[in-house]
N, C-alpha and C positions, 0 to 999 in steps of 0.2 A: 543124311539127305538122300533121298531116292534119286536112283541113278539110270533117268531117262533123255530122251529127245524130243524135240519140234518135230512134228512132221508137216507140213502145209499139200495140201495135194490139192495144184490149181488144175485148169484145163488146159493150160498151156506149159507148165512145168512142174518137174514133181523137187520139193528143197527142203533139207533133212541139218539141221542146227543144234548142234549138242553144244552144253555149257558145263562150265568145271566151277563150281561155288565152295570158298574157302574165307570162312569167315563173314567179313564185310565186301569181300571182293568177289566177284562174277568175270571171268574169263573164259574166251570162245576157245573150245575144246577139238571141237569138227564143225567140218558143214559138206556138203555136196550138192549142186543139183543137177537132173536130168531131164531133157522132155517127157512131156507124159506122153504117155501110149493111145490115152482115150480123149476123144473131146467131151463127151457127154459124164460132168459131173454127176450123174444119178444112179448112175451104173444101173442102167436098165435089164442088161443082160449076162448070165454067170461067162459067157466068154469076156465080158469089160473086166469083171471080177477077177477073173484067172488071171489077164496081161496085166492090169494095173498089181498085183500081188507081186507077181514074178518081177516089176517094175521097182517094185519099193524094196524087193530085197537088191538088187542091182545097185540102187542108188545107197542102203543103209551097210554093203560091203563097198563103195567106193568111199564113202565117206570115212569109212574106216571103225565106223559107231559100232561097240560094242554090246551097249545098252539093249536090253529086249523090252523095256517099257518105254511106252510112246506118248504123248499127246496131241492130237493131232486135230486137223481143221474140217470141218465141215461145210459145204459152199456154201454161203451169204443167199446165193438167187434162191438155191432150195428151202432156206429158212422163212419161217414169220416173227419179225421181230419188233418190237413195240412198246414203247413208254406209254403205260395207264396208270388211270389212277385209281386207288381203292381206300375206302375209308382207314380212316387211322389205323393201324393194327402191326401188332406186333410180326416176324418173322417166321412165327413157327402157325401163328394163325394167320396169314396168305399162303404158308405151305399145304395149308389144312382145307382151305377154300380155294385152290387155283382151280382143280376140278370142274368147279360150278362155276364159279367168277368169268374162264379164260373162253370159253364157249362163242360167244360172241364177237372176239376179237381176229380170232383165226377163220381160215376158210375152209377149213377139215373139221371133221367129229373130233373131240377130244380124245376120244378111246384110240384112235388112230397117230397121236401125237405123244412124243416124246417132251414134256415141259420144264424148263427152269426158269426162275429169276434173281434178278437184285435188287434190294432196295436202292431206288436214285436219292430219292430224300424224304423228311418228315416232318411237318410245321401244320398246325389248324389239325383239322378235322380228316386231313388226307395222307395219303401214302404214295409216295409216286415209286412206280415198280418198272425195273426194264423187264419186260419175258421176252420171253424164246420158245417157241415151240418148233418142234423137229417131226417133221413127219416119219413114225416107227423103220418103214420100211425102209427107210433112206439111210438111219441111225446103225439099222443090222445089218444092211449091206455092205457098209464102211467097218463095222464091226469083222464080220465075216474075212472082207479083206484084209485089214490090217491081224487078223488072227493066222491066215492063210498063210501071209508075208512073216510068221515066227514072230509074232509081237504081241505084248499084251498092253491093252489100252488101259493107260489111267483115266483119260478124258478125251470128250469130242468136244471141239470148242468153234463157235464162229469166227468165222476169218475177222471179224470187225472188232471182236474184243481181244482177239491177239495183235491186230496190228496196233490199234489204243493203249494198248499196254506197254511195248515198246515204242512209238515214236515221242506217247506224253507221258505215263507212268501212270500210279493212282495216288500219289497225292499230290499232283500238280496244280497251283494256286493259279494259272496264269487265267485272265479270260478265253470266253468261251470260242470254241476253237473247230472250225468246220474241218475233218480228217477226209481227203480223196483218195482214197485206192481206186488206182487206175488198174484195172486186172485184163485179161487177152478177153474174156468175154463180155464181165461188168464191170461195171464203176460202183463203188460204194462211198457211200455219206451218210459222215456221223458225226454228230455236234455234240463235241463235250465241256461241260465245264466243272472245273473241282477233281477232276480226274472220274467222271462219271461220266457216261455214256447217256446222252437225255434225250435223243433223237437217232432216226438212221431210217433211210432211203437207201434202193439197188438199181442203179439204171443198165438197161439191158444192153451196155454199148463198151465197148473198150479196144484194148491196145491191136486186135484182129481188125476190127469196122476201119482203126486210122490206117492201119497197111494196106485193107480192101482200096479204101476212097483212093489211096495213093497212086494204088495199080490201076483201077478204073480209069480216074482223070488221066495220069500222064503214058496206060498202052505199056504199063511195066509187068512183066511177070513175079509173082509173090514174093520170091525170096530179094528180088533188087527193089520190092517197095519197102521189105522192111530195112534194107540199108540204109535207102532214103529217107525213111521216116528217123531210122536211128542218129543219122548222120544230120538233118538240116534239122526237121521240125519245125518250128514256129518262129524258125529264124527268118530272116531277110535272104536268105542266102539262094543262089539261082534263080534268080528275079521273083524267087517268093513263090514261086511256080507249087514246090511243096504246103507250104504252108495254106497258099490258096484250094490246094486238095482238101487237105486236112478240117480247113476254119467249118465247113457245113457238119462233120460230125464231133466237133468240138462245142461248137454253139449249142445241140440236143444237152452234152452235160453240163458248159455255162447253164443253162437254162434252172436242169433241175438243181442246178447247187445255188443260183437266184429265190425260185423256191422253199428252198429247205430253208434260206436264212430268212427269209422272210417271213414264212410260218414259226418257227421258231424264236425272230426278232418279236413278231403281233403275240405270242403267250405271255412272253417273259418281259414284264413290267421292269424297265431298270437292269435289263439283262440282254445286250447283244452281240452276234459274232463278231470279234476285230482282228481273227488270223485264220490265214487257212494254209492248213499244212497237207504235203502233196506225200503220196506213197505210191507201191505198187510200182513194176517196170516201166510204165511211161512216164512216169514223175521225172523222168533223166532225160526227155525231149529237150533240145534245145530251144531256148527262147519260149517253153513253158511258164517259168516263173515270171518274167516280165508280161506276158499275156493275159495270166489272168489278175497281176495284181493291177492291173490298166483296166481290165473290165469292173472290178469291184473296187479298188480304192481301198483294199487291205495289205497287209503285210502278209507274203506270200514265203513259204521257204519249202525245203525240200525235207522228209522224214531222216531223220537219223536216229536209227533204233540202237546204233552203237555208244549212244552216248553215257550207256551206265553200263557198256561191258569193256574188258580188258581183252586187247587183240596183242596177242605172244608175238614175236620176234621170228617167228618162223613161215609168219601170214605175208603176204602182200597186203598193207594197211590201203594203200591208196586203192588198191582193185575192189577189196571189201567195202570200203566206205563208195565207192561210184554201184556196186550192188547191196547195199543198205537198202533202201525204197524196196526191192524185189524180194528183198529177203525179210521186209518184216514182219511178217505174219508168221512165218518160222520162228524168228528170232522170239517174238511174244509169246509162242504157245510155247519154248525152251525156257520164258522166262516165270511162267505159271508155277505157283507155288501150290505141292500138291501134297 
């Protein structure tokens, strides 16, 4: 078994997840995380390059990781991501026409993107395919860095099928299943069913906009709105005072995850969402999960990416499992079979 790491490199923290695989058993081996250095996931300029480098070696000697192979995330807003369909055809002829097929679907030149996909499924006369396309420049940039940082890359992977990967797995039978990563700058939504991935929306809003509204409405300064966002949330708590900050940029992602279940409910004949499972560091807001399962009338829970890894006796179980949500997108790209 090749002996690498997770790396997740959000805009708000950088979390590095090594796993120890023995046998039938997967056991967390390391983890660490650090702020990040940079807000702008695109890494526009070779100085974002240089700090977030020197960044990831900091956090992959705190973590302890050995390993010099990585696989690591790529940001969701920078991606185009997409379930289409193409006439029945086998894997190796959609590999052979993505070229010409994918042109239309993305908002770049082909020749400027990086392409992959998956088959979702295949019945009648069609092929439903999740793609990916990655803009080059975005792809070598991250390349660049994590080379920089002493690392050799097995894979870039989107943040959305590494967190899918640990919170549901892939051969998960249950119904179809709306996934929130709430992240510092987006929100991502992804509707899977069967352990596939058949939908996925990036709302431009997250865990940064709910600390902004917080400090706005109640005259706090940044770091005592994220207390209060950490600490009350969507609870009742100080006459809701919080929560009433919060409810106007909460409503923008109720909205788009209304949305997505409902385009997604109008396709699928006999097929619709009946859970929605929460990721990402604000999934741990209080009085989150009762909130949105009042707004929708589903069964709402929190992600637990831990549920198919073994935590040693030398971890804090309880501290790990309350950062589970923030850490699954690490955990996922740790859990990649490469």
């Amino acid at each position: 078994m090749t002996d690498f790491f997770g790396l997740d490199i959000g805009s708000h923290s950088l979390k590095a997840v090594q796993l120890k695989r023995d046998k039938d058993k997967v056991a967390l081996l390391h983890f660490a995380t650090l702020p990040s250095p940079i807000k702008s996931p695109g890494l526009e300029t070779d100085e974002d390059k240089k700090t977030l480098s020197s960044a990831i070696r900091n956090l992959v000697e705190e973590a302890g990781i050995s390993a010099r192979e990585v696989v690591a995330s790529l940001p969701e807003e920078k991606l185009f991501t997409r379930v289409v369909e193409f006439p029945r055809m086998s894997a190796k002829e959609i590999s052979s026409s993505l070229g010409y097929e994918v042109g239309r679907y993305i908002p770049i030149p082909v020749e400027e993107a990086d392409l992959d996909f998956e088959i979702v499924s295949e019945g009648g006369k069609k092929t439903e395919v999740l793609l990916v396309a990655a803009p080059k420049r975005l792809t070598r940039a991250y390349l660049e860095v994590l080379e920089r940082g002493g690392l050799s890359v097995l894979a870039l992977e989107p943040e959305t099928t590494a967190c899918v990967r640990a919170v549901i797995g892939k051969e998960d039978k249950s119904p179809p299943t709306l996934v929130v990563s709430i992240g510092a700058s987006t929100t991502d939504l992804v509707i899977v069913e069967a352990g596939k991935i058949r939908f996925t929306r990036s709302v431009a809003t997250g865990g940064t906009a709910l600390g902004r509204a917080i400090a706005q409405t109640l005259g706090f300064e940044e770091e005592q709105a994220e207390a209060y966002k950490e600490s009350y949330g969507l609870s009742r708590e100080l006459e809701g005072k919080v929560e009433e900050a919060l409810r106007p940029v909460f409503k923008v992602i109720v909205e788009e995850m209304r949305r997505s279940i409902d385009f997604y409910d109008s396709r699928k004949e006999g097929s619709s969402v009946r859970r929605i499972i929460l990721s990402g560091g604000s999934a741990n807001l209080p009085g989150v999960v009762v909130y949105l399962a009042s707004e929708f009338g589903l069964e709402v829970q929190k992600g637990n990416p831990w549920r198919q890894i073994e935590i040693p006796k030398e971890f804090n179980k309880e501290e790990l499992e309350e950062k589970g949500p923030s850490l699954a997108v690490a955990i996922g790209l740790a859990l990649r079979e490469v």
